[in-house]
N, C-alpha and C positions, 0 to 999 in steps of 0.2 A: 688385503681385501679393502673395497672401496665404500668410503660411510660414504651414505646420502644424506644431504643437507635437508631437510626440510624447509619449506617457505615461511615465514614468519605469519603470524596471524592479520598484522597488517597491512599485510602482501594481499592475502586472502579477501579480505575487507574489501582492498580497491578493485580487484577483480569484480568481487560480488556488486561494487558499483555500478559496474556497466551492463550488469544484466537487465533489460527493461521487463518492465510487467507486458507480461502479453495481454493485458485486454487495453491499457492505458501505457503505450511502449515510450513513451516522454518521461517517465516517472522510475525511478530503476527499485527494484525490492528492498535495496537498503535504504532510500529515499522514503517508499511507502513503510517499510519498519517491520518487514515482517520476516527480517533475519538476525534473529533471537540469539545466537552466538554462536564462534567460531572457535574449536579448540580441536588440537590434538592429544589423542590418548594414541600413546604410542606411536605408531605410523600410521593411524588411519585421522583422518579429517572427518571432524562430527561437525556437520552443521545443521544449527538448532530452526525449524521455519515454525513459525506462528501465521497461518493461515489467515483470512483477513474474516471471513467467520467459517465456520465448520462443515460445512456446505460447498465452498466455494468450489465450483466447476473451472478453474483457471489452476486448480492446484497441482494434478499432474501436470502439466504443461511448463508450471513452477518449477517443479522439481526437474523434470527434463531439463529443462534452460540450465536452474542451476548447474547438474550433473557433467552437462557438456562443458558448459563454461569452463568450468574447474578442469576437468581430461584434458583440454584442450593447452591449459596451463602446464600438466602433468601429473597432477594428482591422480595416482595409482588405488589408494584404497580410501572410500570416502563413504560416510554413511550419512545418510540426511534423516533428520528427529525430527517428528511433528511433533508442537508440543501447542497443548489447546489451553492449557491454563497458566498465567491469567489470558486472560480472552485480549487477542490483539484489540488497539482501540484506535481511534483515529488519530487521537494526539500523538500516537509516535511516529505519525508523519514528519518527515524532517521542512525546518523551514523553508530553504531547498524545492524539496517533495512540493511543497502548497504553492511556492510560486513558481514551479513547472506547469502544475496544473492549471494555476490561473491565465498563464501563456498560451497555454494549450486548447484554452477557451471551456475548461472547467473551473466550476467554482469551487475552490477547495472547503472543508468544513467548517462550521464556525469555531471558534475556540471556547470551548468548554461547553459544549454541548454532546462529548463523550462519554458513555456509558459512566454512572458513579454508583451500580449499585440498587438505585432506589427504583422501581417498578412504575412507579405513577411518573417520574421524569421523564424514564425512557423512553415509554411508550408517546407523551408527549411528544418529546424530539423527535422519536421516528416518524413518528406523522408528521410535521414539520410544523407544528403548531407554536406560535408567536418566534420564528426564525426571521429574523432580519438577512439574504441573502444576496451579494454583490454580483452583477452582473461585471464576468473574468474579460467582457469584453469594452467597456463603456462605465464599469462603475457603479453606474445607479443602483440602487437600493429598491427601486419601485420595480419588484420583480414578485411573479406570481407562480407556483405549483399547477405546473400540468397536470402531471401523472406523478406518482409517488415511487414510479417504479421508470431507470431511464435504461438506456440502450443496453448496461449489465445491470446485476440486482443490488450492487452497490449504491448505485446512482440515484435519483431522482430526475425526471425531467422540470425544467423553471424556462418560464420567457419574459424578459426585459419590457416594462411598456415604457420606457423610453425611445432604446434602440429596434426593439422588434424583434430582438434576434432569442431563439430558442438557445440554450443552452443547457448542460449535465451540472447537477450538486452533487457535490461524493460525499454523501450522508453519512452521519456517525451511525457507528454499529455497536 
């Protein structure tokens, strides 16, 4: 009788690299961080997803991508974990991840304006109050909030008064 090898976890890994996020398809889920880890019990493949907040409307579609992906590799029995705590944050965007975005003509988060806990910060940041924000096209810093809410609900809209051009923030959550 014939054993089956298993694929290695770092097999699995590179795979899951090339999956893109379906609403930001530049940026791939291990890129954005919201594949929490990869392990075999037994012969079934458990991977772990940490959604981007608990809500997220992109999440079936997530898991779909994921699922295929993997079959398509050959994984026969696979279960995918949501797992909400701790709360995905924006910092485990990979560096990577932040300067896809910025190519892409989003501006990635600022650094250390990620959730830490404290209720009077957060709410702060989420409004985008005293955020210094780089226009991913041109640089400048002289950019302004439109709307606090941009094309998904992750985003914010911001426009350059430099270059003119309207641009996505992918806000910390």
């Amino acid at each position: 009788m014939a054993t089956t090898t298993l694929p290695h976890t770092d097999q699995i890994w590179e795979w899951l690299s090339q999956v893109p996020d379906p609403e930001i398809p530049v940026i791939s889920l291990t890129d954005l961080g919201i594949i929490r880890d990869v392990q075999w019990q037994g012969d079934t493949l458990v991977v772990t997803v940490t959604p981007t907040y608990s809500g997220c409307p992109a999440t079936g579609i997530i898991n779909l991508d994921i699922e295929s992906a993997l079959r398509a590799h050959g994984i026969q029995k696979l279960e995918l974990k949501r797992q909400l705590s701790p709360a995905w944050t924006t910092e485990w965007i990979t560096a990577e991840g932040r300067e896809k975005l910025r190519a892409y003509g989003i501006a990635p988060p600022v650094d250390g304006t990620a959730a830490d806990g404290v209720l009077a910060g957060r709410v702060s940041r989420l409004m985008g109050n005293n955020l210094t924000i780089q226009c991913p096209r041109c640089g400048s810093t002289h950019t302004q909030k439109v709307s606090q809410f941009g094309s998904t609900p992750c985003k914010a809209s911001y426009r350059c008064a430099d270059c003119l051009e309207p641009f996505d923030y992918f806000k910390c959550i």
